[in-house]
C-alpha positions in Angstrom: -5.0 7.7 7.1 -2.1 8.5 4.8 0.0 8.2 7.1 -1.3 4.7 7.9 -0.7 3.7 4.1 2.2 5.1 3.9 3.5 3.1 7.0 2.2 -0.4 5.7 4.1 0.3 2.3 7.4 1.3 3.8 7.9 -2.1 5.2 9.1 -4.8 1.8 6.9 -8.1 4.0 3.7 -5.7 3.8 4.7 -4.7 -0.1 5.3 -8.3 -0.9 2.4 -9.7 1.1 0.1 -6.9 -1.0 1.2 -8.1 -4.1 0.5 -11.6 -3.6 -3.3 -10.5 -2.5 -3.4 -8.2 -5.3 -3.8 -11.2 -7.9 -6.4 -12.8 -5.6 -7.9 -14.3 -2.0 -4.9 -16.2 -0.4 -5.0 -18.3 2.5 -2.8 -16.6 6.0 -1.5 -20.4 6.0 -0.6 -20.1 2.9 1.3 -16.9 2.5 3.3 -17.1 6.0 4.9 -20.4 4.8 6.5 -18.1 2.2 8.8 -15.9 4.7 11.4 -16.8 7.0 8.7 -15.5 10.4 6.3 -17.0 12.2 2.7 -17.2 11.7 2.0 -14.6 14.1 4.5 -12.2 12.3 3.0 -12.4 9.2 -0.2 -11.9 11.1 0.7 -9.0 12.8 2.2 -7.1 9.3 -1.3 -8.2 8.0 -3.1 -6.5 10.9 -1.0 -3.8 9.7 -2.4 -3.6 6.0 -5.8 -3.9 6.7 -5.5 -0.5 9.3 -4.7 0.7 6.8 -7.5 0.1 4.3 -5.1 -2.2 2.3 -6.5 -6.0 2.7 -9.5 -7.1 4.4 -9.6 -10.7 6.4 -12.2 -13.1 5.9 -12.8 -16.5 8.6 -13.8 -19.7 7.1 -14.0 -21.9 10.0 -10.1 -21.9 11.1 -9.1 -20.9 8.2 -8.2 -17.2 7.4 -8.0 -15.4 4.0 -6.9 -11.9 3.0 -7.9 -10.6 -0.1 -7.0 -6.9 -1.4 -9.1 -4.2 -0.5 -7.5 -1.4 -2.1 -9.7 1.6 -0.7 -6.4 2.5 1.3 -5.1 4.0 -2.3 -7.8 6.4 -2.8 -6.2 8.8 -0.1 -2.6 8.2 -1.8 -4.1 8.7 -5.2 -5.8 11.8 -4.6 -2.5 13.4 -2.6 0.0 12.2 -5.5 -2.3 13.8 -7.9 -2.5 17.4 -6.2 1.6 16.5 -5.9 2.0 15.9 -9.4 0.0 19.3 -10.5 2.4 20.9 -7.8 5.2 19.9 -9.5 4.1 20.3 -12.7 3.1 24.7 -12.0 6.5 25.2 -10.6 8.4 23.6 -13.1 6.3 25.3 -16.0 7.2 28.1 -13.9 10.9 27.7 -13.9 10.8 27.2 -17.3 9.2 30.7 -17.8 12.2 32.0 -15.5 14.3 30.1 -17.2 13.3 31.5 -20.7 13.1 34.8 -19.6 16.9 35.2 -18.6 18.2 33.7 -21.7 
């Protein structure tokens, strides 16, 4: 599933699409009449997001909504974290290395 996230955000449409849904529900109408694609590209990067955990689509008749569903980042979260406290051992350690040859 990282992977999957990781994918969806690579692409600027998906990142810009997700921070439009991000603030709240939006009509698909809505948001493809933003970018220079058709309806069925925006669709399919939309697809995209919500393999990914990132939006969820909701039908009202013919209409369609996306709205955030940010479950997606709770993978992405969790891996930066154990990245961060990685980082942060190894470059307290270097620092030790470092002080030691001075």
């Amino acid at each position: 599933m990282l992977d999957t996230t990781f994918h969806a955000l690579a692409d600027p449409t998906r990142r810009t699409l997700l921070s439009k849904v991000v603030v709240g529900r939006q009509r698909v109408t809505d948001l493809a009449a933003e970018f220079p694609m058709s309806l069925n590209a925006v669709s399919k990067h939309i697809q995209v997001l919500e393999r990914a955990g990132l939006v969820v689509r909701e039908r009202v008749g013919r209409t369609h909504f996306i709205d955030s569903d940010l479950t997606g980042f709770a993978e992405v979260q969790a891996w930066l974290s154990q990245m961060q406290r990685f980082w942060a051992i190894r470059l307290d350690q270097l620092g030790d290395v470092v002080e030691q040859g001075e």
